[in-house]
Each structure stands twice: as structure tokens, then as C-alpha cells.
KOLKOLVO-653147 format. One record per residue: residue number from 0; residue in three letters; x, y, z of N, C-alpha, C, O in turn. Coordinates in nm, 4 decimals. Each point is the difference from the previous one (the first is absolute). Layout:
<rs>
   seq   type        n.u        n.v        n.w       ca.u       ca.v       ca.w        c.u        c.v        c.w        o.u        o.v        o.w
   NUM    ALA          X          Y          Z          X          Y          Z          X          Y          Z          X          Y          Z
...
</rs>
This chain:
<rs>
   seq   type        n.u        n.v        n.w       ca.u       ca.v       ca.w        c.u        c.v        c.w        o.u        o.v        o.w
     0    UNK     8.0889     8.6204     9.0817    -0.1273    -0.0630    -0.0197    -0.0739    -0.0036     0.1323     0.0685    -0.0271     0.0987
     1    UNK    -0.1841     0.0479    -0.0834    -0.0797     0.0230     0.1133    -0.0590    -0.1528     0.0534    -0.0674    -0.0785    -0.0667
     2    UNK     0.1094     0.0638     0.1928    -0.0630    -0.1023     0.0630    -0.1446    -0.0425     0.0275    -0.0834     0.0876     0.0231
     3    UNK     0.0564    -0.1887    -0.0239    -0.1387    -0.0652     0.0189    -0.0474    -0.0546     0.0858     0.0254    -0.1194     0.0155
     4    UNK    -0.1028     0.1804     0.0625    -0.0459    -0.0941     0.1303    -0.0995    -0.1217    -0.0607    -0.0203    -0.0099    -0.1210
     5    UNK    -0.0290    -0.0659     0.2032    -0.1082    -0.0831    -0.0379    -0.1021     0.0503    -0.0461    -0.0459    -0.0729    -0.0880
     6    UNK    -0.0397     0.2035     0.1118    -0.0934     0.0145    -0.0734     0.0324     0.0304    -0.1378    -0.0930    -0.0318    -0.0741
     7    UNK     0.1924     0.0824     0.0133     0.0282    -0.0057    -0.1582     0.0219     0.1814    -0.0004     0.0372     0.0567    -0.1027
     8    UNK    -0.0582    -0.0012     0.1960     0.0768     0.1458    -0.0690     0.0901     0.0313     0.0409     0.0349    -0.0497     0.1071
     9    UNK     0.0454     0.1452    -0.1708     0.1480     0.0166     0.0632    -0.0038     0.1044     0.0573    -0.0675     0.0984    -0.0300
    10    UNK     0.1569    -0.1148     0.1380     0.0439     0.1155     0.1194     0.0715     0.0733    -0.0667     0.0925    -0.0262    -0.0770
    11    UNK    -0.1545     0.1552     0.1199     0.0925     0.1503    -0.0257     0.1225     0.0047     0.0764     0.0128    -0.0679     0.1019
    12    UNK     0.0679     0.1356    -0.1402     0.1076     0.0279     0.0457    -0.0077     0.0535     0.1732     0.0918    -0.0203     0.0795
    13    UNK    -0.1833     0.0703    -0.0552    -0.0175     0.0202     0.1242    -0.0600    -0.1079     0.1163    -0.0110     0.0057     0.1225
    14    UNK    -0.0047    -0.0541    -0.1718    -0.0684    -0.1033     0.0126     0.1448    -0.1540     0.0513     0.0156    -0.0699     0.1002
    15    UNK     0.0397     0.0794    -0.2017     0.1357    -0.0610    -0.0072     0.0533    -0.0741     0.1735    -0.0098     0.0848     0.0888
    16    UNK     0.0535    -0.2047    -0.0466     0.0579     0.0120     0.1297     0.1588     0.0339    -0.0293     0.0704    -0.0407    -0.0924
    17    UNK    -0.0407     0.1202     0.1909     0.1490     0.0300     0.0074     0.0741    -0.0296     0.1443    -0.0693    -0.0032     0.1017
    18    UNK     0.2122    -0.0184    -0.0948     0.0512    -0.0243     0.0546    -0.0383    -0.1354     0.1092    -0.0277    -0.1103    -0.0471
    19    UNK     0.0304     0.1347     0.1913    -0.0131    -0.1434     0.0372    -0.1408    -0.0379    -0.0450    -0.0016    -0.1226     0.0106
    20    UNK    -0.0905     0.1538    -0.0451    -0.1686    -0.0303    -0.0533     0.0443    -0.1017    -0.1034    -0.0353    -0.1175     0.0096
    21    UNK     0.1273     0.1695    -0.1276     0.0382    -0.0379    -0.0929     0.0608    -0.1442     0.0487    -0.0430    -0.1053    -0.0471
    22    UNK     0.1527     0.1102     0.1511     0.0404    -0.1406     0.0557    -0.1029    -0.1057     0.0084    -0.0064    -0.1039    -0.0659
    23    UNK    -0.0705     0.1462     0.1549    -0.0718    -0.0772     0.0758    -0.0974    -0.0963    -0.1327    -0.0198    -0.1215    -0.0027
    24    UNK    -0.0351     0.2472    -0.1151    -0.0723    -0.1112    -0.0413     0.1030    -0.0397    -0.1685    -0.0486    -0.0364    -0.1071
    25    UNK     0.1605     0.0546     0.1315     0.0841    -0.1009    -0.0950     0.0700    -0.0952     0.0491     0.0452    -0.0936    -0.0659
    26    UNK    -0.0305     0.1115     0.1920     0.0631    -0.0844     0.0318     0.1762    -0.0030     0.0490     0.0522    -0.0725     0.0847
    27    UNK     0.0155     0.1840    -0.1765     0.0906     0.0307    -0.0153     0.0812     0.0767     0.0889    -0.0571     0.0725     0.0815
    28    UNK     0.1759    -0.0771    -0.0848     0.0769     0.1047     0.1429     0.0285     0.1540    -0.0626     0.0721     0.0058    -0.0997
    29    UNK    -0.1160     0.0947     0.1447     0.0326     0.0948    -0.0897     0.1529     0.0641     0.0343     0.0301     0.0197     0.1177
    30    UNK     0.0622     0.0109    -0.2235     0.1196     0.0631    -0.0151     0.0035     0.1128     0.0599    -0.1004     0.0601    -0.0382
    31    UNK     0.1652     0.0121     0.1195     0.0353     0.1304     0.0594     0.1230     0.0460    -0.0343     0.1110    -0.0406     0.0344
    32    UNK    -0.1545     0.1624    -0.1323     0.1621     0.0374    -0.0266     0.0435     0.0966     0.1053    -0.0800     0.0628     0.0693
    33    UNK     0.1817    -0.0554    -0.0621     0.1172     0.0842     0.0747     0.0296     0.0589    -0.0723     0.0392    -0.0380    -0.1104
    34    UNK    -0.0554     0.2418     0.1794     0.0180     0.0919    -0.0375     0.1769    -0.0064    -0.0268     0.0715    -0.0662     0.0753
    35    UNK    -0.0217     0.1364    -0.1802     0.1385    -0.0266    -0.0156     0.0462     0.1335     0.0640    -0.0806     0.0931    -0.0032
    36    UNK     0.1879    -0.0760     0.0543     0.0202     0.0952     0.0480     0.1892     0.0055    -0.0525     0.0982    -0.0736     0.0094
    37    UNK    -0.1336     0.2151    -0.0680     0.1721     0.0379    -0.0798     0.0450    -0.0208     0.1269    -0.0896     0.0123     0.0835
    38    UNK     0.2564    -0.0545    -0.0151     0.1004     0.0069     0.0538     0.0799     0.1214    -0.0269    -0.0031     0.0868     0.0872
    39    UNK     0.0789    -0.0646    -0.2000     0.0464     0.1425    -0.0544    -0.0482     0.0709    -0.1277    -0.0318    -0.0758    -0.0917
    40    UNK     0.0207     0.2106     0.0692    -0.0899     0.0306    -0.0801     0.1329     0.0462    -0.0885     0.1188    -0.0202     0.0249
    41    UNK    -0.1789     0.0876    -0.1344     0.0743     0.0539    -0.1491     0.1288     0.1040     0.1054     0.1221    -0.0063    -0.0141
    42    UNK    -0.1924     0.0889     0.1081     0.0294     0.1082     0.0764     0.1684    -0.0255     0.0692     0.0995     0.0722     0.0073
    43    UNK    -0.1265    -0.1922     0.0295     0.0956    -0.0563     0.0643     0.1066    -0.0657    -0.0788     0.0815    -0.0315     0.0867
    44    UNK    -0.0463     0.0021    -0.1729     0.0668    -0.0541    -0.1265     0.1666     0.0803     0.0292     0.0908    -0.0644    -0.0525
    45    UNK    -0.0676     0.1290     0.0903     0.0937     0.1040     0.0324     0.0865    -0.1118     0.1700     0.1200    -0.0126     0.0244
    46    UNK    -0.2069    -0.0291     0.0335     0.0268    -0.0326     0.1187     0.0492    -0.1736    -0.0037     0.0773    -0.0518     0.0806
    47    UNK    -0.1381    -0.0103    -0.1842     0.0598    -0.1696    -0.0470     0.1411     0.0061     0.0011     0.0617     0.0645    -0.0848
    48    UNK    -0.0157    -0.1175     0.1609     0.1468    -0.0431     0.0083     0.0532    -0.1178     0.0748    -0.0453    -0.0436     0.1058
    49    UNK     0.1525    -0.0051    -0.1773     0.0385    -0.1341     0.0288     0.0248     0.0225     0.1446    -0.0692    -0.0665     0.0771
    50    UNK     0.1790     0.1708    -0.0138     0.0098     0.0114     0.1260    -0.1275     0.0262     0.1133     0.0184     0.0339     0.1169
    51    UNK    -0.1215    -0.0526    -0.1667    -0.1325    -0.0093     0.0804    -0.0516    -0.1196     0.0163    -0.0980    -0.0327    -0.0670
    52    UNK     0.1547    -0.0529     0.1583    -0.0286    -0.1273    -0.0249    -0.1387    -0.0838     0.0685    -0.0435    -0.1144    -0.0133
    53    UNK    -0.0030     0.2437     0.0982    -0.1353    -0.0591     0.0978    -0.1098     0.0703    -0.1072    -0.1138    -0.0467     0.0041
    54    UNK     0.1380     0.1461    -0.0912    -0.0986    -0.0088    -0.0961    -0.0005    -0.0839    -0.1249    -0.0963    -0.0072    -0.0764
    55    UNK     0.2100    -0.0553     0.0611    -0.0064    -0.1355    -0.1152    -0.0363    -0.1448     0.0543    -0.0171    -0.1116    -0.0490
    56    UNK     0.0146     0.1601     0.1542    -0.0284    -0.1646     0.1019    -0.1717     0.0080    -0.0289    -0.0751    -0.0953    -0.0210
    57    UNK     0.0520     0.1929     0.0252    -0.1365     0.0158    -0.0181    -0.0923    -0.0910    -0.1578    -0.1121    -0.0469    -0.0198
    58    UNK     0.2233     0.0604    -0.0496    -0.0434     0.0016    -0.1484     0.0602    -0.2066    -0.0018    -0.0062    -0.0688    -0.1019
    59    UNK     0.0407     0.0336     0.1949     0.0684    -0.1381     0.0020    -0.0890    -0.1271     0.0712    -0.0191     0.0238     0.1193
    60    UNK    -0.0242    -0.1191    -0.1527    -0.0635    -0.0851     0.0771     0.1067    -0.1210     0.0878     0.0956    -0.0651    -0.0420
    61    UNK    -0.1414     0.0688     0.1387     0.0987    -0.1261     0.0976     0.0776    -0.0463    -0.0540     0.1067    -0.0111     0.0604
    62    UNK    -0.1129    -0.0316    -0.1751     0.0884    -0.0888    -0.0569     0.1178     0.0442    -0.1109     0.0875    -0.0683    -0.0534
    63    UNK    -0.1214     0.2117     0.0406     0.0890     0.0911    -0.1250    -0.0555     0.0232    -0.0776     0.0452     0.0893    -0.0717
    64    UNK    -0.1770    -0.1509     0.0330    -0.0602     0.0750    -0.1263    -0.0436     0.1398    -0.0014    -0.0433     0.0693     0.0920
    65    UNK     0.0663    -0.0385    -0.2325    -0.0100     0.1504    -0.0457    -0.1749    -0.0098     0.0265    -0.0437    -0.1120    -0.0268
    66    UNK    -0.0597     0.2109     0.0744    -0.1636    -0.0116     0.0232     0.0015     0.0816    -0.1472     0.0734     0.0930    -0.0337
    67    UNK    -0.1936    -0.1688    -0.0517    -0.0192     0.0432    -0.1233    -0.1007     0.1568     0.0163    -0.0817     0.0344     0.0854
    68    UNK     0.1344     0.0347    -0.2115    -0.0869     0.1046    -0.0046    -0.1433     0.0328    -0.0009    -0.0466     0.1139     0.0022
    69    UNK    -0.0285    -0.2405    -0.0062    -0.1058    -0.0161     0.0098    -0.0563    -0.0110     0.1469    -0.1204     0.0151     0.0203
    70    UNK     0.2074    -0.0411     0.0801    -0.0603    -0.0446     0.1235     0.0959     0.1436     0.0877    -0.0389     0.0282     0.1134
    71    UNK     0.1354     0.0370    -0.1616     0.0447     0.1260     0.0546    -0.0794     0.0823    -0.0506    -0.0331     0.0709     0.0951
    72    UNK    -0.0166    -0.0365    -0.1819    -0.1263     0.1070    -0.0564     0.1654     0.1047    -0.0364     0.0161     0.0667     0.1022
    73    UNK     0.0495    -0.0480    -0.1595     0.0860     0.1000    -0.0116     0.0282     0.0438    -0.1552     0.0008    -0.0885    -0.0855
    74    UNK     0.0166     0.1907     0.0580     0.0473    -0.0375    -0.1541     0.1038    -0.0456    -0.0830     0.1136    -0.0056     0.0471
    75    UNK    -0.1372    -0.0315    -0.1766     0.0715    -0.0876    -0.0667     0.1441     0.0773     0.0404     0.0792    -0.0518     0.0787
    76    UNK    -0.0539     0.1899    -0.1462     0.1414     0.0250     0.0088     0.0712    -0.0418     0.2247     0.0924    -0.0469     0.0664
    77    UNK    -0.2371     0.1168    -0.0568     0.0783    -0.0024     0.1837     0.0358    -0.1920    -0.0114     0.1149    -0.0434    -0.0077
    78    UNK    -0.1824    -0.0050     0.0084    -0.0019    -0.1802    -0.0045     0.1294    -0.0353    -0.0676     0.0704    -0.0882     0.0490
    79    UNK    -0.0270     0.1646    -0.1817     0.1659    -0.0671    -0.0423     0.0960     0.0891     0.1258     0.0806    -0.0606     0.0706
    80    UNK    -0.1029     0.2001    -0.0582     0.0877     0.0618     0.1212     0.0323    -0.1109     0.1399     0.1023    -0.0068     0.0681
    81    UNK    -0.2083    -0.0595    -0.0591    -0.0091    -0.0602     0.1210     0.0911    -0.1285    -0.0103     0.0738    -0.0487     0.0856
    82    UNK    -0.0909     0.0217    -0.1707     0.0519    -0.1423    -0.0698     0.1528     0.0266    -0.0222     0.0899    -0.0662     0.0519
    83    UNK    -0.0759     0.1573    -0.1244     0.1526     0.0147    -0.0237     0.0827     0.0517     0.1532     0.1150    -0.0438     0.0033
    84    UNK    -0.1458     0.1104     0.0953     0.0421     0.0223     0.0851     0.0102    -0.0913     0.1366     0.0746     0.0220     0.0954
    85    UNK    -0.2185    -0.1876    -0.1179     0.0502    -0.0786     0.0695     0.0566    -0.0858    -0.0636     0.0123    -0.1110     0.0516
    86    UNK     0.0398     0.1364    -0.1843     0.1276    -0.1089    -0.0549     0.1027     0.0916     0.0498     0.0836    -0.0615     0.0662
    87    UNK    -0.0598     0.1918    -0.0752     0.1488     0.0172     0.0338    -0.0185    -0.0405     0.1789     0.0892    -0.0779     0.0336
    88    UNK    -0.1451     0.0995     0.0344     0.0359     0.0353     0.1307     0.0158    -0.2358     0.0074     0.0884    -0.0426     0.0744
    89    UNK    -0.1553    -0.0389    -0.1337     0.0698    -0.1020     0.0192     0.1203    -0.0527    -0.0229     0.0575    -0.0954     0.0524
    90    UNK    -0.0050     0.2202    -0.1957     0.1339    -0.0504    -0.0196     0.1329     0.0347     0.0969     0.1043    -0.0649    -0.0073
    91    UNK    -0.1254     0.1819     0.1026     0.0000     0.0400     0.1057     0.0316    -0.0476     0.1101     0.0894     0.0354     0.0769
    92    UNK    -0.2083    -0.1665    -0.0638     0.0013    -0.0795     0.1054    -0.1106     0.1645     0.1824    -0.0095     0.0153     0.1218
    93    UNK    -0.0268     0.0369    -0.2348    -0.1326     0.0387     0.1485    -0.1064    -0.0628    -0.0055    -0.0767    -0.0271     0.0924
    94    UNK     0.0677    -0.0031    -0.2245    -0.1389    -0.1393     0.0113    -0.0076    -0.1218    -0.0765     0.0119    -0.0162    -0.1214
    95    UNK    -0.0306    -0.0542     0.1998     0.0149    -0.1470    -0.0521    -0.0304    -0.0608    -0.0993    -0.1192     0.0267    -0.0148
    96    UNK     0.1598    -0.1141    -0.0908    -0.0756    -0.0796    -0.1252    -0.0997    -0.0765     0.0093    -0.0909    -0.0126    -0.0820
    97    UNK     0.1110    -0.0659     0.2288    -0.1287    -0.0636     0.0002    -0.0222    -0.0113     0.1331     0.1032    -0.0452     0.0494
    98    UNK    -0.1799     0.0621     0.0280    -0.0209     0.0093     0.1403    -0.0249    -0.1304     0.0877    -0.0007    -0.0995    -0.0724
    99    UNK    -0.0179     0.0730     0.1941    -0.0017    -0.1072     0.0601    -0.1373     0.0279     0.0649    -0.0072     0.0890     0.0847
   100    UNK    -0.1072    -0.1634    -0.1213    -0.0893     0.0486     0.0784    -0.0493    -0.0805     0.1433    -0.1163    -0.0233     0.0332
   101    UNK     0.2418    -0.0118     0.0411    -0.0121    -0.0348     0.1363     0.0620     0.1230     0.0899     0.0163    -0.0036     0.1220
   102    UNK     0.0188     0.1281    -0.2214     0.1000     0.0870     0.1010    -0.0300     0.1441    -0.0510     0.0548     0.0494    -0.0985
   103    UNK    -0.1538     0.0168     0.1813    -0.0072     0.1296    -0.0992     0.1627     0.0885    -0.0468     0.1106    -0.0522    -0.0147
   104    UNK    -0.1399     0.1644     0.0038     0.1202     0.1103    -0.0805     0.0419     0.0409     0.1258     0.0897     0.0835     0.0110
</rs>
């Protein structure tokens, strides 16, 4: 639906404020997304292995959590590969269940 200034007609799309313009007269903080950037691609799927443990550290937050597939940008099948290979390498004992986050790896 097209906006209305005070005189009563509505602004064209070009017309429109965008970005900080847009801030300034809503008021509002505007959101900046972050470009996602794949870590390992389809290509690499061959190379996931439990005995790679500075590339599963990668996929791990401070504390042991698995980083969801949504915030790794990776795909679904690579995302269970990843998953199943930092459950074996914890049963293992090369990487931890739950991390201490006063002490890096």
C-alpha cells in the first residue's frame, strides 16, 4: 500500500525513503543482514571426518553446541555428515560434550 505524506498523495515507489532515510524518519534501527558464507561446500563432503578435528571445532560453539544449519549455510545432507561425525569423534573423546567456556580447545 502506498504511503501518504501530508498533502494526501501517495509516493511512488521511487520516491519511497530507503535504508538509513527510512531510519531516520521512522524512527526505527534498521536490521543488517550478514552475508552467510558456506564453510564447506557439497564438493568437499568427501573430506568430513571425525579424525579432522580443527574442522569440526569449526562447526562447535564454546560451549559444545552443534551450530545449526541455518547459521552454517551448509546443506541438509552435509549438516547430518557433520553431525554424525562430531558425535563419533566425542565418543572418542577428541572432542568434548560440553565445553568450558573459561578455557579455549
Amino acid at each position: 500500500m502506498a504511503e501518504t505524506p501530508k498533502g494526501g498523495r501517495p509516493i511512488s515507489a521511487s520516491m519511497r525513503p530507503t535504508g538509513t532515510d527510512k531510519a531516520v524518519i521512522t524512527g526505527r534501527k534498521q536490521y543488517l543482514r550478514r552475508k552467510r558464507v558456506a564453510r564447506i561446500s557439497d564438493k568437499r563432503i568427501g573430506e568430513v571426518d571425525y579424525k579432522n578435528v580443527d574442522l569440526l571445532r569449526t562447526f562447535l560453539t564454546e560451549r559444545g553446541k552443534i551450530i545449526p544449519r541455518r547459521i552454517t549455510n551448509v546443506s541438509a545432507r552435509v549438516q547430518r555428515r557433520i553431525t554424525e561425525e562430531i558425535k563419533r569423534a566425542r565418543n572418542i573423546a577428541l572432542l568434548p560434550f560440553a565445553g568450558n567456556p573459561h578455557m579455549p580447545y
